[in-house]
C-alpha positions in Angstrom: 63.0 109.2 128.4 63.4 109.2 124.6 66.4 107.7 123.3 66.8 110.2 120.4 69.5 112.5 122.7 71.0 109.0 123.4 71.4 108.1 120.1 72.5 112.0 119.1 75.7 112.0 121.5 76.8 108.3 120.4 76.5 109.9 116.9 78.7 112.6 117.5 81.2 110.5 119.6 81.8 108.2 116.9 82.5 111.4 114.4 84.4 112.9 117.0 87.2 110.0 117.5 86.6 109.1 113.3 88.4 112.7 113.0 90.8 112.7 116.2 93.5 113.4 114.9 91.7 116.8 112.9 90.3 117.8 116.7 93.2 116.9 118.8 94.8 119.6 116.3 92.3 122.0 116.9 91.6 122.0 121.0 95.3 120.9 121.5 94.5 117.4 123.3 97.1 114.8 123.1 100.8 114.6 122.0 103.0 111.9 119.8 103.2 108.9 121.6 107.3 108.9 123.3 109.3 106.1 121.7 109.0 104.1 124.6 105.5 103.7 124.2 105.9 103.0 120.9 107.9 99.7 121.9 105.0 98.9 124.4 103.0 98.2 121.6 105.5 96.8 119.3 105.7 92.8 120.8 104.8 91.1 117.2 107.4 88.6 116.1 107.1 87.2 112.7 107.4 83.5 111.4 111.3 84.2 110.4 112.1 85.3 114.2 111.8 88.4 113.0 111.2 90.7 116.2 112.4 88.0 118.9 114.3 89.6 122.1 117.4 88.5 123.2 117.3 85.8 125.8 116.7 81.8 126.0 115.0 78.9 127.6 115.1 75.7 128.5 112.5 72.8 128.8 113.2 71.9 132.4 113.1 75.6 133.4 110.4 75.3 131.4 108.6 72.6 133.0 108.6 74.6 136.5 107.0 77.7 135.0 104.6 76.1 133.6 103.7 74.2 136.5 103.4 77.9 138.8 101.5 79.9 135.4 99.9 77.7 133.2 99.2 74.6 134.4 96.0 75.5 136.4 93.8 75.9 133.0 96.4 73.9 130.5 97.3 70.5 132.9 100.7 69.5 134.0 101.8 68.1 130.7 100.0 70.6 128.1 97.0 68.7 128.1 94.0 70.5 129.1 92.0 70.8 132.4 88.0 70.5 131.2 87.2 72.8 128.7 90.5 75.0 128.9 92.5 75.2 125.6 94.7 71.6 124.9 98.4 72.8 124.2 99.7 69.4 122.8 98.6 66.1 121.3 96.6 65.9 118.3 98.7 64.7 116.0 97.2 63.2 112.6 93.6 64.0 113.5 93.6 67.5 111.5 91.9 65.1 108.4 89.2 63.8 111.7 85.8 64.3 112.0 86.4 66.1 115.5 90.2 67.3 115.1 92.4 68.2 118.2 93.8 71.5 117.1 96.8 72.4 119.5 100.5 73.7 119.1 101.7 70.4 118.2 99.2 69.4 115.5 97.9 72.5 114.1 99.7 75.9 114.5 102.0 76.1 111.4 104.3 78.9 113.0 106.5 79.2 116.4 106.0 82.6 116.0 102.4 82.4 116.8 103.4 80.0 120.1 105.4 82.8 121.4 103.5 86.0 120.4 101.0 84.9 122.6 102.3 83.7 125.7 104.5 86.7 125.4 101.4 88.6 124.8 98.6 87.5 127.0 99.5 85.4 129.5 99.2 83.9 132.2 95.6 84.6 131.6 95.0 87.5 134.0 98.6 89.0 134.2 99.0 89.2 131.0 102.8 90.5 129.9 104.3 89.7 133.4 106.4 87.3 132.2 110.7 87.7 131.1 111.9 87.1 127.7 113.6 83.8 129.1 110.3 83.0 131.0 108.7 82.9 127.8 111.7 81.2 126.0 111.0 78.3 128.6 107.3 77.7 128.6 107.3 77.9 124.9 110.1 75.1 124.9 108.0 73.1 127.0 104.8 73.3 125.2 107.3 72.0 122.3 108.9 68.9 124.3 105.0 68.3 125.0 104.3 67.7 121.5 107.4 65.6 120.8 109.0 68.1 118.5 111.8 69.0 120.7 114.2 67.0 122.8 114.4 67.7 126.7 117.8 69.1 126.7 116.8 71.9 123.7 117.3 75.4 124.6 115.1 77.9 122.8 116.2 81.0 121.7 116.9 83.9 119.6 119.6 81.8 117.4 117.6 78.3 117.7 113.9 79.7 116.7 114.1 78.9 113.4 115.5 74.9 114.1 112.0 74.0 115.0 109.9 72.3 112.2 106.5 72.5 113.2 104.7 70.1 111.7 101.5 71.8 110.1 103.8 74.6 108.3 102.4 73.6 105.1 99.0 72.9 106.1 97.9 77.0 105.0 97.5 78.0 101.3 97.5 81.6 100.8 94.3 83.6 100.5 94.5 84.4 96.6 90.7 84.9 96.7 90.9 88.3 94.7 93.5 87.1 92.2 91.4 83.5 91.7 88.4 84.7 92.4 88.3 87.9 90.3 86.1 86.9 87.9 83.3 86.8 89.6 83.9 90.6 90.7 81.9 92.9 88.6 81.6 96.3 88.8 78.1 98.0 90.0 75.8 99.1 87.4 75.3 102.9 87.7 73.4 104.1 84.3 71.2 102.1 82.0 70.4 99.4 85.0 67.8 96.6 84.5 63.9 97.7 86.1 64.3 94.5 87.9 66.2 91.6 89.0 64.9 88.1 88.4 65.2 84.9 90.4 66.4 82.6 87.5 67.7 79.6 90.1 67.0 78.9 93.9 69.4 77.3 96.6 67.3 74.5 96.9 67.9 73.1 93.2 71.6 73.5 93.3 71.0 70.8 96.0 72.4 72.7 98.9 69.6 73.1 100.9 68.9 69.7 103.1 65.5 67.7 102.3 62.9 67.6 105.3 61.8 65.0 106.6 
């Protein structure tokens, strides 16, 4: 069979859903999503708490969820079973050869910790879990890495008394400030005939030799 009809209906799917909002309109197919759903969607929390529920968390608590949701794929005490992500450790190896990148050593924001366990775990029930079941596992994962003693309590009004200790470890992507010089605009009237290879890779030295 030729695959030109094929290709012809993926073609007009994709234009069909680039302009839904112009054909739902038109043959009357959806509505405006009901508050509610709105708030489904809406779990990001920022570095500054910003969007946190209320509730709270401890690290024993903590300790027993963990054990019953997490760890099967993270180990006991945060630290990885075989190639499942390591939650904790890794401290003063981010300047390694072979870093350990977990909570502890590498995330620079809580909010990130919590945004996805709140998100997407346990891994295959994903958003099953309270705002105080979250609370506790995230305050475990923090007594795992040391930053936290075992009788803190995490919470709305404590989020922001954790110092993670990579926080200043990320520079700010200032590429099209720093970098604009190197951004020209496209020729579109008196253009050379032809471009001209005036340097290759290999003399810059970035190309390895071969043996």
């Amino acid at each position: 069979m030729s695959k030109c009809p094929k290709s012809f209906v993926a073609s007009a799917l994709i234009a069909a859903l680039a302009a839904g909002p112009l054909w739902a309109e038109k043959l009357g197919l959806g509505r405006p999503a009901l508050p509610e759903e709105v708030a489904a969607w809406d779990l990001d929390v920022s570095p500054d708490g910003t969007g946190l529920p209320e509730g709270s968390g401890d690290v024993w608590t903590g300790d027993e969820l963990f054990a019953d949701y997490c760890a099967v794929c993270h180990g006991d005490f945060a630290e990885g079973v075989g190639n499942w992500p390591k939650l904790a450790g890794g401290k003063g190896t981010l300047d390694h050869e072979d870093p350990l990148k977990t909570v502890g050593s590498y995330w620079p924001y809580l909010s990130t910790t919590w945004d996805y366990v709140n998100r997407s775990m346990p891994f295959g029930n994903a958003q099953s879990l309270t705002a105080d079941e979250v609370y506790a596992i995230v305050a475990y994962i923090l007594y795992s890495n040391d930053l936290v003693d075992e009788d803190f309590v995490l919470s709305k009004e404590t989020f922001m008394e954790v110092e993670m200790p990579n926080a200043d470890g990320f520079i700010v992507d200032d590429r099209l400030t720093a970098e604009a010089h190197f951004v020209r605009d496209p020729c579109m009237e008196n253009c050379k005939d032809n471009v001209e290879i005036t340097m290759r890779a290999r003399v810059l030295d970035v190309t390895p030799e071969t043996e």
